[in-house]
N, C-alpha and C positions, 0 to 999 in steps of 0.2 A: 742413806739411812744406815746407822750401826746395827751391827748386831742384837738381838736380842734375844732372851729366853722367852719370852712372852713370845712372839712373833713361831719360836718354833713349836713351842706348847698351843697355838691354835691352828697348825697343821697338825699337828700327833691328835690334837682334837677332832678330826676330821677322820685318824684312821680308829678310833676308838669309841667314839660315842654315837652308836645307830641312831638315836636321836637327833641328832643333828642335821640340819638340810643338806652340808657338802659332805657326808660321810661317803665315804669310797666304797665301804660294803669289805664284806671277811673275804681277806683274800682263801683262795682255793688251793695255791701250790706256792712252796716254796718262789717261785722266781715271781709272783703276784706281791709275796711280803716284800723282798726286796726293792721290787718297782714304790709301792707305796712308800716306804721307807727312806727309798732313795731320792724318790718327788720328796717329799718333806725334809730332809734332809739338805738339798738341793735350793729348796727356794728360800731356804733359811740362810743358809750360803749365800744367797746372789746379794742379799741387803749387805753384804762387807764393804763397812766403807775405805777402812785402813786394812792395808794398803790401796792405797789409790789405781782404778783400775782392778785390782782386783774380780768385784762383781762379775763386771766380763770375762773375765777368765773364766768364772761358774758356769757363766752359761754357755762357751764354746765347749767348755769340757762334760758339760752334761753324758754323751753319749758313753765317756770314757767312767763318771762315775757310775753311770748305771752298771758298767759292766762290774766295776768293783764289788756293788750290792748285792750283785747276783753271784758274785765268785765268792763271798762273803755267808750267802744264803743257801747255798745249794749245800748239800741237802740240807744240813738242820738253821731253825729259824727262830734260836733262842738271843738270850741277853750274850751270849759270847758273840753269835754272830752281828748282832747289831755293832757291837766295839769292835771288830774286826773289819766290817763295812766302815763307820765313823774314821777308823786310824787309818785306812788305806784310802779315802776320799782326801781326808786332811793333807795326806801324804806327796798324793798329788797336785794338788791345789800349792801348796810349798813348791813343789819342783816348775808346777808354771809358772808360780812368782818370781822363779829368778831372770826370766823374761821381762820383768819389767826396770832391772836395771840394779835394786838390792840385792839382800842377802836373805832368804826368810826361813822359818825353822819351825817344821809342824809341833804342834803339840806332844809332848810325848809320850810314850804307851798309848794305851786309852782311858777312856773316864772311866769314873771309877760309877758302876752298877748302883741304882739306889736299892736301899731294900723295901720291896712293894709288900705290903700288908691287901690281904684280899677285901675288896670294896665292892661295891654297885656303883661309884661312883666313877664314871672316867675322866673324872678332869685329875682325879688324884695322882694315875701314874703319868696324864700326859703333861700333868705339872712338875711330878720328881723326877722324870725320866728327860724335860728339857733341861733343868737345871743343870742336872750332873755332866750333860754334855755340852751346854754352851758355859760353864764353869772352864770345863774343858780346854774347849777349843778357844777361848783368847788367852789360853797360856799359849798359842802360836805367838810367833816374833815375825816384824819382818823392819829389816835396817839398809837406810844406803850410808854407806861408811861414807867419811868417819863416826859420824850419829851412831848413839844408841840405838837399841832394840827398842821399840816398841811394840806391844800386845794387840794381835787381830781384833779390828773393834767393827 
C-alpha cells in the first residue's frame, strides 16, 4: 500500500480526538509525546511501497526511530520538535535504503508547519498537520542507476 495522508491523519486522529475509541490519552511528559508521535509516524511509514522493501526497513528500524522522537522531544514538545523528529526519521530511513541496492535521498529540511487556527474540532489539525508532512516526505527519492529518481510513494 502507498503512502498516504489520509492513512496518517487517522493515527494523528487517534492522538487528538478523546472521543474517539483508539484515543491514546494526553500524554503526561515529554518522552510519552514522542512515543505517540513516533507510533503514528511509524506506522505511516511501514505502508511505503516505493521503494520496494522499504516497509521492512520501518519496521526493523522502529527502535532506532523511537530513539529519534525522543532526542527530538526531550525537553520541549512543540511544532519544531515534531519537524526535527520527522527529518531525523526520514533521515534514517534514506541511509537504510541504501541497503537495498539504490541511491535514495531523504526529503529535505522539514515540512513546512501548517498554520492551525484554534478549533474544537480535531480532525482539523490532524488533517492540516498530515498533509504538510506527507507533502513532505514523497519529495524523498530513491534511484537504482541508471534510472531516474523517483518519489517515496
Amino acid at each position: 500500500m502507498p503512502l498516504l495522508a489520509s492513512t496518517l491523519e487517522s493515527y494523528l486522529t487517534l492522538l487528538f480526538d478523546s472521543s474517539d475509541p483508539g484515543f491514546v490519552g494526553w500524554p503526561a511528559t515529554p518522552e510519552e509525546v514522542a512515543e505517540n508521535w513516533g507510533a503514528a509516524f511509524g506506522a505511516y511509514l511501514s505502508e511505503i511501497a516505493y521503494p520496494p522493501g522499504a516497509a521492512l526497513l520501518v519496521i526493523l528500524a522502529a527502535p532506532a526511530f523511537d530513539d529519534a522522537f525522543t532526542a527530538a522531544f526531550t525537553p520541549s514538545t512543540g511544532m519544531a520538535a515534531l519537524q526535527a523528529g520527522c527529518a531525523a526519521v526520514t533521515t534514517l530511513l534514506a541511509v537504510e535504503m541504501a541497503a537495498l541496492g539504490g541511491v535514495p535521498l531523504a526529503p529535505p529540511g522539514v515540512f513546512t508547519a501548517p498554520v492551525l487556527s484554534p478549533t474544537l474540532d480535531p480532525a482539523v489539525p490532524a488533517a492540516s498537520i498530515a498533509a504538510s508532512i506527507h507533502t513532505w516526505v514523497i519529495t524523498g527519492t530513491y534511484a537504482v542507476p541508471p534510472a531516474a529518481p523517483l518519489p517515496w510513494s
